[in-house]
Structure formats: C-alpha cells, structure tokens
N, C-alpha and C positions, 0 to 999 in steps of 0.2 A: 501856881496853877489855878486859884482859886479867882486870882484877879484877872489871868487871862482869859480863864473860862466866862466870868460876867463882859468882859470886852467885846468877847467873840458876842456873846448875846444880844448884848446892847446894839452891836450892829447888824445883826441879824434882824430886829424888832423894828430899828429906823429903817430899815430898805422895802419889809411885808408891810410894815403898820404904821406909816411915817404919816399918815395923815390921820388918825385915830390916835397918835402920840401928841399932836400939835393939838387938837380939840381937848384932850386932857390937861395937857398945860396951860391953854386957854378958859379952864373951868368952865367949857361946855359939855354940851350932849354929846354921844357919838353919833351918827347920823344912823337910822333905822335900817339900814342898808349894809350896815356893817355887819363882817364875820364874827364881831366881838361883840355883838351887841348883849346877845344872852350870859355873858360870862363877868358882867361888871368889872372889867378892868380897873386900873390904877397903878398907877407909878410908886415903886417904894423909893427908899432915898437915895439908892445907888441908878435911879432914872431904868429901872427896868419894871417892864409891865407885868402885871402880875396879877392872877383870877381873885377876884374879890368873892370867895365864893359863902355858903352857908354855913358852913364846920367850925368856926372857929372856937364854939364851945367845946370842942372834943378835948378832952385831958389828956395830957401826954403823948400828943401827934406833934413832929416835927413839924417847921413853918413851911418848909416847903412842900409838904401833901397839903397842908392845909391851902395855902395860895401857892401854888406851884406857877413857875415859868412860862409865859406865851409864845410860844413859837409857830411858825406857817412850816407843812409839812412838807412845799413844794421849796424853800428855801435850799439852797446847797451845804451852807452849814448844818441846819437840823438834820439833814441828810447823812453827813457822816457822825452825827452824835449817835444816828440808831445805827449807823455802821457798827461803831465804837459797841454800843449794848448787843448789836449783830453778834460781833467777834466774841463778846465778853462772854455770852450765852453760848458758847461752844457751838456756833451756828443751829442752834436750834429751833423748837417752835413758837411761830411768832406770837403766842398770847403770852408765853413769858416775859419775851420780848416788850412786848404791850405795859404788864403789870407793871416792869420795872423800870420804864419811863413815866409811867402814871404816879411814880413816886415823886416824882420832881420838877416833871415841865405838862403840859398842856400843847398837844399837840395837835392843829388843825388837820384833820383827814387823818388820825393816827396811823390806824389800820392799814388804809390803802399804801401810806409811807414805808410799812416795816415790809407791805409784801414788793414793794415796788424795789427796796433796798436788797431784800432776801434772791428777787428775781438777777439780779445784776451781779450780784456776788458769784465769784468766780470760780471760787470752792466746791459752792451749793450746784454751780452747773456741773460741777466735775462728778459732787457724788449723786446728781439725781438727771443727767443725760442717758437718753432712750435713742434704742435705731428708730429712724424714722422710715419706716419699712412701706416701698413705694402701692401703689395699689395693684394686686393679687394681676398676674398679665394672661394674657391669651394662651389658651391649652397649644400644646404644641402640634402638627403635625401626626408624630407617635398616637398620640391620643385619639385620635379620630380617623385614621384609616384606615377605614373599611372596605369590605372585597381584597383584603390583603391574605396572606398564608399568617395562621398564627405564629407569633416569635420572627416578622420581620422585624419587627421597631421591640427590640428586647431590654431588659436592664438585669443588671449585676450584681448580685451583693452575698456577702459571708457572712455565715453565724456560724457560733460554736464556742469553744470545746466542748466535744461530747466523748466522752470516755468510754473505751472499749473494752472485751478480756480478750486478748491474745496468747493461748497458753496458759502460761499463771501469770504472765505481767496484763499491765492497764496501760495502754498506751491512747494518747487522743487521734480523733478524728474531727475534721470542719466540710459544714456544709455550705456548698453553691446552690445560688437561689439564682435561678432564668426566670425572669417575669417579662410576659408580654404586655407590652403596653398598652395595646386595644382591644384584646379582650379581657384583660385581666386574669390567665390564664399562667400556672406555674408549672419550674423542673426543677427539681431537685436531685445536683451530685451530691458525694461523697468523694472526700479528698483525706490522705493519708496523711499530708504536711502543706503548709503554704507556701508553697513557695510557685515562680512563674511557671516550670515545665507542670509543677499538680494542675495550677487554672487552665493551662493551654490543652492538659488533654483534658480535662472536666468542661471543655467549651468543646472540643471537638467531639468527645461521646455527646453531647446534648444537641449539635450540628447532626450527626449522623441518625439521628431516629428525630428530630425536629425540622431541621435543613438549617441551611446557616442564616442566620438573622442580617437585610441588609447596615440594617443601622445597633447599633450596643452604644448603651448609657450607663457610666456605672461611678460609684463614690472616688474621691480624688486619691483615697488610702491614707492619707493624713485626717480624717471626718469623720471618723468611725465612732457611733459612740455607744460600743457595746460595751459593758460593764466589766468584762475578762481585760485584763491588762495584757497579759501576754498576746491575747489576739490582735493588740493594736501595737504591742510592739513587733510581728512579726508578720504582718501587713507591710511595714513599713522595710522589709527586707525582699520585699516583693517588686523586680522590675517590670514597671508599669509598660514601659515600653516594648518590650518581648513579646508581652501577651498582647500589646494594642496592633505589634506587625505579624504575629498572626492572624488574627484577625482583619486586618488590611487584605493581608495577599489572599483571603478570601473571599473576597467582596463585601466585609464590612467594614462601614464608618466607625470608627470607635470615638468617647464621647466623654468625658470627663465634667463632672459635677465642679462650682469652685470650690476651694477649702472649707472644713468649718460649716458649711450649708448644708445639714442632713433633711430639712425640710425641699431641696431640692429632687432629694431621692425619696419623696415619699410614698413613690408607687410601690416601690419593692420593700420600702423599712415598715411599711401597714401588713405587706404581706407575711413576711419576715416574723412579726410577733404574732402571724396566726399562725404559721407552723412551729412557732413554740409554744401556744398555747397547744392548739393539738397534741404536739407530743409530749410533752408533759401529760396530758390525759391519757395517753395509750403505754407510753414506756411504764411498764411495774417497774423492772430492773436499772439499777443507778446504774451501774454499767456491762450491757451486753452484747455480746459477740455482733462479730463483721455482718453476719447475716441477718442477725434479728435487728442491728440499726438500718440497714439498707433495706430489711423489708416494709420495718417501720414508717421510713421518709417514704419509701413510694405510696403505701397505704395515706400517710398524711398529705401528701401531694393528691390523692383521688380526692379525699374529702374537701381541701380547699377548692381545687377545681368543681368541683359538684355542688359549692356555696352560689346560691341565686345574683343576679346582677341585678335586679328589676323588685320592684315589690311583688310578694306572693300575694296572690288572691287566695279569701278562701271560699269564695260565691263556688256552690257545683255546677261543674261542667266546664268552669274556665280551663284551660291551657297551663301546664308549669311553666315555672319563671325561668327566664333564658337564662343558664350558667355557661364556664369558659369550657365544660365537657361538651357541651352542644358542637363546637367550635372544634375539638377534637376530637373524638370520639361519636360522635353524631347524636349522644342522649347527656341527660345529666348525671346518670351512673352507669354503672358496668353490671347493672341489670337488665337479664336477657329481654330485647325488643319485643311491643304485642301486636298480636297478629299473626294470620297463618300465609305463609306462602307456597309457591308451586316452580314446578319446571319451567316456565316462562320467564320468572323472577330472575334466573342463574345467566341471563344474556348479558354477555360484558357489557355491550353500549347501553344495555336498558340500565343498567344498575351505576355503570359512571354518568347519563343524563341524572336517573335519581338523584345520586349523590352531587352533581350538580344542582339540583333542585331541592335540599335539601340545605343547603350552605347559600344560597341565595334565600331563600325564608327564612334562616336564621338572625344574616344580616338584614333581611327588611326589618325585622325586629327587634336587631341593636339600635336601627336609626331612628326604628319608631319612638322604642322603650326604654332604653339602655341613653341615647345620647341628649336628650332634652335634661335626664339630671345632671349633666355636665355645666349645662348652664349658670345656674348662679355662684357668685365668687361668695365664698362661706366663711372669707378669711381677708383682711386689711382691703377694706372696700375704699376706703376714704386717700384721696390726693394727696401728696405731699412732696416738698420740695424736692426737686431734684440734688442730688449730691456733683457737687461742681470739684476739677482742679482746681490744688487751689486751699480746700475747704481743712479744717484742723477737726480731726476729730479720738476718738479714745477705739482702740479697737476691742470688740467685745469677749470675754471669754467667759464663758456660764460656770466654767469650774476652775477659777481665779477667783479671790476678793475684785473688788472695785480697784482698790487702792494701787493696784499690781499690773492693772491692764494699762498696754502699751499704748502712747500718744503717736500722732503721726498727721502730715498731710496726703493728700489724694492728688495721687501723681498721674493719673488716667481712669477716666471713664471707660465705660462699655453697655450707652446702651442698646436697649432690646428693641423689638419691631414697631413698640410703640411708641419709640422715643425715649421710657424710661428707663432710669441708670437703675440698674441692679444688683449688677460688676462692679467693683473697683479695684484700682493698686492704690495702695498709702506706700509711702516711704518713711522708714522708723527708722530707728538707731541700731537695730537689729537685722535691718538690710529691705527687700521689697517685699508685701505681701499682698496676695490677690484674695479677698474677702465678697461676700455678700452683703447687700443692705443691709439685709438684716445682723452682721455681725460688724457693724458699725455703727457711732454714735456720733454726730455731728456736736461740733461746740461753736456755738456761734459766738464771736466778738461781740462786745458791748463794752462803753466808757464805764471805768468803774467809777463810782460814785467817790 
C-alpha cells in the first residue's frame, strides 16, 4: 500500500509540477513564476517532491510534518486523497480535515480543496439539502376584495379539544374557526364531534346569520399541526368530500390547501392562536359547561374582531383604527354609538342610504389604510430555481430525522400565475405525493469526485 500510495504520487507531481521537476533535476532555479517557489522544493530519493521547509530542528517530529508531500489541489488524485480524510473524518468539519492532511502532504489551495470535495459529496448533500422555497407570490384575489359582503372569500380551520362538564362526566368539544379573508374578520362554532354531518351544520349555522361565503379555503386534513394527536387522528375520519358538496350545492367553491403546507393557511392558523390565547386568559375553569364554553368563544370572537387592522394613532383628535367590527357591526365594539338622534333618523331609506354610506367609508379606508401593508413580501423575497420534472429530491418532514425522509422524483409541476412552480407531485416508493416547495429539497447531480 505503501508503494502504491508513493506511485500514485509520483504521478500526480509529474503531470501539476513536470516542469519544476525537470529544473530540479537539472540543478537549476525554479523560475520566479512558480507555485513552488516559496516552499524550496527538492526531490528525495524515491524522486518525490518534497517542502524543504524550516523545522527540521524540531525533536521528535516525524519526516513527513517536517517535509511533507507537494501536491496541486486541483489534481484528481489529491482529490480523492481528501476524499479519503473526507470519509475518514465521519464527514465532518473541514478544519479537521485540514489539520490532518497538514500532517503529511502540502497542499496547494488546501482549503479551497477540502470545501470543493465536502461540496460534491453526496452524503453531505443528503444531510444538509434545504427547500429552496420559490419567491413569496401575488396575494390572491380573497385578499383584496373589497366592496364584497364579509365572509365571501372565507377559510376553515379546527382547534381543540376543549373539555366540558356534562352532568358528572367530561366529555370534549372542538371549535370551527370562519375567517374572512379581506377583512380579517372571525366566527366561531362549536362542534360536539368531528365528524362531516358536525362541519356541515357548523357551516350551515355560520351561513345563516353570515350568508354563505362564495368561495371556502380550508387545510387538506392531512396538515394539521396542532399538538393533540387525537385531533389529527380524527380529522382524518372526516369525509372531506361531503362537506365540500355541501357547500358546492350552495354556491360555494370549496378549496383545498396542498399537503403538509400549513404556512399556506396562514390567514386562519394566525388567527387560531389568538383565540387561544384569548381564551386561555378568560376561561378560570379547566373544564366548563356547554354554556359557559359557547359564551366564552363568542365573547372571544368580539375581542378578536375589535383588534385594529391599521396602526393606532395616538395624536388627539384622530379617528380609531379600522377593525373587522367596522365591517360588521358598524363600530369597533358593541359599545352603545355617540350621539343624539330624532324621529327623522327611524326612515328606512334614510338609514339603509346611511348604512350604505357607512360601509363605503369604511372600505375607502381599507384601501387607503389597510391595503398599502399588504405590499411588501416579509418572507423568501429572493429567486430561485424552479423545480423541474425530472428533478430527485428528499421529501421534507419537520417531525422525522433527516435520515428517515423519503427520496423521490417530481413527476408534475403546477405552476402559479407567475410562472412559478409551488406545487409538486414526486413519485416515491410509497406511491404519489402532492407537496409544497416548501416541503421539498432538491438534490442536484454532481460527478463525484
């Protein structure tokens, strides 16, 4: 091993340094031009080059720290020698790397070498591949219009279990969450079990004192990632389809998030942790009655809806800041209106123009106040490759190891209005999955070294 290892060297040094080999053998200079110049080479007697360096007074330092090995880092042999220290170092950090070739060879461009080897290894892409999560796209439709009835453009999502007293037992209860998605504006049921007839009439009571929303956005029920296990496992006993053809046969679209992409639903799962924080502050009791939870959630539903859209001023004299009460209710609380009025007031049409003229000033100042923050993208501003058929990549799971997430290729795109892929199917071993950029990691090919 030891002969083939100087072999392999000796030819590695004739092909980088074959003319810096030839002036040594010739007892000349090396020309001032040379990569070798600072390092006073020399040939030992086995014809391999070798750092003539300062050390060699040091006691008890092997020969080869003292005059270690020349090697070119761009050669293909040295290449897999720090392969070789790559592997040996349980793929680890490259200054180890470093040190423990600094024992034995001299390598031009070390550093750059070990990362250029570290980048190519196939492993290290395996444990340190990220989504490459396209840049943040166009708000949708939902989001911006305005002059609509609140809870056209609505979204969908459950929390819970919250525990009740029934008698002397405890039994649970889960709450539906209707969020409007331009003004930001909540409802909240109360549902006895989950299953599809609880949701269909927990959307039809929210239809009858709301109206029916044309369009419903809501999680895939495989994405859920609320911390109660049993609520995820009994989402997943819920036909999705049932409740999506009730809602069809009454004039809405129903709307499906892809898998796994809870940042897709982030209008309702923002809103979702502020009615558990609220109620967490208001419930004393861990678990009480039918009446005191329902009064609860509607109490917490006013407050949310009565949170400002807009920044507060505190200059006197300004204006309050638009909430989603404006929108429904006509104030930001369900504190009695000021001002005196008269018998004039009580004319139907004066008071439905009003109330027309009141919901028009609101939205002039959603558009003024409210829609200009919508603008800037607060989150993956920056380009990046699209995801093509075709491409191999790791599918991501946040609560798996690394080691356990499934490989796959991308068997169809699906991009968005702007062109960009967002969507995917991979095809695993495990059958077809429809994923998000962001729950995907591309592994790009590269020659291994």
């Amino acid at each position: 091993m030891d002969r083939a290892e100087r072999l392999l060297l000796r030819h590695a040094q004739a092909e980088s340094f074959g003319k810096e080999i030839a002036e040594i053998k010739r007892n000349k200079m090396i020309s001032r031009d040379s990569r070798l110049l600072t390092l006073s080479p020399y040939l030992d007697e086995d014809g391999l080059l070798r750092v003539g360096g300062r050390i060699d007074a040091a006691p008890e330092v092997a020969l080869e720290t003292k005059r270690p090995f020349i090697l070119d880092g761009s050669h293909p042999t040295t290449r897999l020698l720090v392969r070789h220290y790559h592997v040996k170092a349980a793929h680890g950090q490259p200054e180890s790397i470093v040190n423990d070739l600094k024992q034995k060879y001299w390598v031009i461009r070390l550093r750059p070498t070990v990362k250029y080897v570290a980048s190519r290894c196939m492993l290290c892409r395996l444990r340190k591949a990220k989504p490459q999560i396209p840049r943040m796209g166009d708000l949708p439709e939902a989001r911006m219009a305005h002059h609509q009835r609140p809870f056209t453009f609505c979204g969908v999502d459950l929390f819970g279990p919250m525990e009740v007293v029934v008698g002397r037992r405890r039994e649970k209860r889960y709450g539906v969450l209707f969020t409007c998605l331009t003004v930001r504006a909540i409802h909240v049921e109360i549902v006895h079990s989950l299953t599809s007839d609880a949701l269909i009439m927990a959307l039809r009571r929210m239809a009858s004192r709301r109206g029916w929303p044309r369009f419903v956005y809501s999680d895939n029920g495989t994405n859920l990632r609320a911390a109660d296990k049993e609520l995820k496992r009994s989402m997943e006993e819920i036909d999705n389809e049932a409740v999506k053809t009730e809602a069809v046969n009454n004039g809405a679209q129903w709307t499906f998030i892809p898998p796994c992409s809870p940042h897709w639903g982030g209008a309702w799962e923002r809103l979702i942790r502020s009615v558990k924080t609220a109620l967490r502050v208001i419930l004393k009791e861990r678990a009480p009655r039918d009446e005191v939870l329902a009064t609860l959630l509607t109490e917490v539903e006013g407050i949310v809806n009565g949170r400002p859209l807009t920044h507060v001023s505190v200059e006197p004299g300004s204006s309050e800041a638009l909430t989603p009460n404006h929108f429904l209710i006509g104030s930001s609380s369900n504190l009695p209106p000021a001002g005196m009025f008269n018998d004039a007031d009580l004319s139907l049409r004066k008071r439905w123009r009003t109330a027309q003229r009141l919901a028009d000033m609101y939205w002039k100042r959603w558009l003024k106040e409210f829609l200009p923050q919508l603008l800037p993208r607060k989150r993956w501003q920056q380009e990046q490759r699209s995801l093509r058929p075709g491409d191999l990549v790791l599918v991501v799971d946040p609560d798996s190891p690394r080691n356990v997430w499934q490989r796959g290729k991308i068997s169809k795109v699906f991009p968005g209005r702007d062109g960009r892929t967002r969507v995917v199917e991979i095809s695993t071993q495990s059958g077809t999955l429809r994923r998000s950029a962001s729950r995907v990691a591309p592994l790009p090919l590269v020659e291994e070294c």
